[in-house]
C-alpha positions in Angstrom: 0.0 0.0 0.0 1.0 3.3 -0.9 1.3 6.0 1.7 0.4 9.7 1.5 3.3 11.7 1.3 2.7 15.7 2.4 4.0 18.6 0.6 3.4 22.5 0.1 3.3 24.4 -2.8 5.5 27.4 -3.9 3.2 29.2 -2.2 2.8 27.4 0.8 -1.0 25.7 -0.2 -0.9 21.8 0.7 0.0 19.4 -1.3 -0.3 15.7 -1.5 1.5 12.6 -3.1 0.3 9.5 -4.1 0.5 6.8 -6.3 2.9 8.7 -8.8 0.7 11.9 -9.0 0.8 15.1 -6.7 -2.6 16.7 -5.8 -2.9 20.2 -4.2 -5.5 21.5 -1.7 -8.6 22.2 -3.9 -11.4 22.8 -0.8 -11.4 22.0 2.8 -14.3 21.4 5.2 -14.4 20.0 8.8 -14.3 16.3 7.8 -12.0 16.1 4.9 -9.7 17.9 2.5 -10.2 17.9 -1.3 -7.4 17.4 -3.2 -7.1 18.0 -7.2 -4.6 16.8 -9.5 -1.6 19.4 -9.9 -2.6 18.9 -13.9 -5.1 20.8 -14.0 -6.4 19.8 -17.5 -7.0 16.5 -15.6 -10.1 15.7 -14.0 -8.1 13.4 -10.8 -9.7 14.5 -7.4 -9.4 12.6 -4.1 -10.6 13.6 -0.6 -8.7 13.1 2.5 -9.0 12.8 6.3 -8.1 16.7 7.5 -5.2 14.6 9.7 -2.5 13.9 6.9 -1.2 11.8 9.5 -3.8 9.3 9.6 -2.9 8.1 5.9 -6.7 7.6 5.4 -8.8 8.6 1.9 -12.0 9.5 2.2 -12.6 9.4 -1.2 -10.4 7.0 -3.2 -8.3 9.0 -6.0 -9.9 9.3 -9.7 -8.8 8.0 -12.7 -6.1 10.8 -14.5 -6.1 11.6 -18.0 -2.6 11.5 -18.1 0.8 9.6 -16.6 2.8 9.8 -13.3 5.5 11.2 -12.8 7.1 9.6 -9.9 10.2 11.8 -10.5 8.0 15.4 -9.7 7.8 13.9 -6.0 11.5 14.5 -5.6 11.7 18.1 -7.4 8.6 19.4 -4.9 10.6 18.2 -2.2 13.5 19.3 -2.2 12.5 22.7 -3.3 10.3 22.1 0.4 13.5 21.5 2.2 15.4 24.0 0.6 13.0 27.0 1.5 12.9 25.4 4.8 16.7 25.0 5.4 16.6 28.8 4.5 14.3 29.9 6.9 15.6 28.0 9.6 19.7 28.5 9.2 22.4 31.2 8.4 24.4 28.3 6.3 26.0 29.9 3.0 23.5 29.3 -0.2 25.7 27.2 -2.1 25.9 24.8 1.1 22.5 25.0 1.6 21.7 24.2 -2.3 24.8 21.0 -2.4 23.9 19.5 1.0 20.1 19.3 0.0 20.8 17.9 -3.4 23.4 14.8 -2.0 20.1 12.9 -1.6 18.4 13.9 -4.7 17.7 10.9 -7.6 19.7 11.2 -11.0 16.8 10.3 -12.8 15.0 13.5 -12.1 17.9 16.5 -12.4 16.4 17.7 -15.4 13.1 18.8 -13.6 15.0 20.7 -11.0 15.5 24.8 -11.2 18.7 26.2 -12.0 21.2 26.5 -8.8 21.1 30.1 -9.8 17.5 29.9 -9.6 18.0 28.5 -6.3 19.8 30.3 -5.0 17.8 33.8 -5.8 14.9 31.7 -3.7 17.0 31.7 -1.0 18.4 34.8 -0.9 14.8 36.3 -1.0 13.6 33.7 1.9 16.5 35.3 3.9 15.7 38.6 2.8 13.9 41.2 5.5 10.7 41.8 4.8 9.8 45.7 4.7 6.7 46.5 6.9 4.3 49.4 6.5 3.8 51.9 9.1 -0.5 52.0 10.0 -0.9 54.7 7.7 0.5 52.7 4.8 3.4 55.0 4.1 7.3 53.6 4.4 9.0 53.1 7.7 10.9 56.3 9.0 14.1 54.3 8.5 13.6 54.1 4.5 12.4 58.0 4.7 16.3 59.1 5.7 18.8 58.7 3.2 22.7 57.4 4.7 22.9 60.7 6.2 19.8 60.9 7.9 18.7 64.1 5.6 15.1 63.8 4.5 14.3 61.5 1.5 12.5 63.3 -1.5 9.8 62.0 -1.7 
């Protein structure tokens, strides 16, 4: 028996995998999760328990109008643990990118981003994020210039 394998999307929506095919979070209610396939030209839908954990389908998956790709599973992930190493260390990029890609299959190299891609994810995970003040203008430190004179604005 297959298991259900969790992922997240570039954007952070969940994802599933199963059976050769990756599904992302279509609707959720308080019982169950429906998932659709990440094709979305295909009609594939399943329905999960809201627990991941529990490895239980609600809903069996649908037939797809197309083939798995086992190898997709791998290039999901490890851009996953990539964005997560990010967040959670202060390692060099090109460490970051080589340690995560020791484990990664051969077969499936050619579905993967650019390191140079990679790397730009990583350097904008890492990158401060510029907050607002309430009234929607910038913060006072952006409104100085280096020698703390005004900013035309």
């Amino acid at each position: 028996m297959n298991d259900i394998k969790s992922l997240s999307s570039s954007k952070g929506i969940p994802m599933i995998y199963y059976d050769g095919y990756i599904y992302t979070l279509c609707r959720m209610t308080d019982e169950k999760m429906i998932f659709q396939c990440e094709d979305r030209d295909c009609k594939g839908r399943c329905q999960c328990h809201t627990n991941l954990k529990m490895n239980i389908f609600v809903q069996q998956p649908s037939n797809h109008s197309h083939v798995s790709d086992p190898n997709r599973y791998h290039t999901v992930k490890i851009k996953n643990d990539i964005k997560q190493r990010a967040d959670t260390t202060d390692e060099k990029t090109s460490i970051t990118i080589h340690d995560a890609m020791r484990t990664f299959s051969l077969n499936a190299v050619n579905l993967l981003p650019t390191d140079e891609t990679l790397a730009k994810t990583i350097r904008r995970r890492r990158r401060p994020s510029i907050l607002l003040d309430p009234s929607s203008r910038l913060p006072q430190s952006l409104r100085l210039t280096g020698r703390d004179e005004s900013f035309a604005l």
